[in-house]
C-alpha angles and dihedrals in degrees: 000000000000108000100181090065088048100049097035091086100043090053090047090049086048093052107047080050117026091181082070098066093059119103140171116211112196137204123194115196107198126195112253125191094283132049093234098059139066145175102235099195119194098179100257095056143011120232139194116235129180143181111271110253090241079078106035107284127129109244114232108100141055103279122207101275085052091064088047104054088037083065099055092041092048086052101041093044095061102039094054077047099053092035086060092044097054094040090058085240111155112214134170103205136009116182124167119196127187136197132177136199123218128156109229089216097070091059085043100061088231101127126014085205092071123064131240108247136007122344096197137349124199139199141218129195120190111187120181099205113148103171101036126108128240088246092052095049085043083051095044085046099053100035091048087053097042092054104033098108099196085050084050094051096049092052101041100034120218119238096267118213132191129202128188131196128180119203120203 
């Protein structure tokens, strides 16, 4: 796949208007039956979420922090795969794998030493790439971190505003 001819158009029409290349990408989380369970819709598709174990819930289901760092391991998966692909670059294999690390007893309200949500993530590329250069793989890992837009945001966090509304 060339990406450079598919994109091209895309980043001239970006740059003759700028106000095109401006998106909102929404989530919706909806009540289900239990407290330890929601719908998350993005629009495309509709997903099951629960409350971890380590907090009551069943699971069985992708809690809250999986989402998160799947997320982070879907972006940075195929970024890492389109970088290589526009940089000509032939790999075998690409997998990305993400963990996180979080203390239950934050969320739990247990200890106000410990902090709620994750205290580090990490993750792990394992590219499969026999016949390309140092300087191709130092290109594909700047370039894959530079343009991973969950990884971005992690690093670089987003004003975050809450609004409340109460309906009678």
């Amino acid at each position: 796949m060339d990406f450079r001819s598919l994109q091209r158009p895309l980043k001239e029409q970006y740059r003759n208007d700028p106000t095109a290349s401006q998106i909102t990408i929404r989530a919706k989380g909806g009540e289900t039956d239990v407290p330890t369970a929601c719908s998350v819709d993005i629009g495309r598709a509709i997903y099951q979420a629960e409350a971890h174990k380590g907090v009551g819930g069943a699971g069985t289901g992708a809690c809250s922090g999986d989402l998160l760092l799947g997320a982070l391991a879907a972006c940075a998966q195929i970024t890492c795969q389109m970088v290589a692909a526009t940089m000509g670059i032939p790999t075998e294999r690409i997998e990305v794998t993400v963990e996180g690390k979080l203390d239950l007893r934050g969320t739990l309200g247990i200890s106000k030493d410990v902090p709620v949500g994750f205290e580090s993530i990490r993750l792990h590329f394992d590219i499969a790439a026999s016949e390309a250069s140092p300087e191709q793989l130092r290109g594909l890992r700047e370039k894959t971190e530079e343009y991973c837009v969950v990884m971005q945001t992690l690093m670089r966090p987003p004003k975050l505003q809450t609004e409340w509304v109460r309906h009678d």
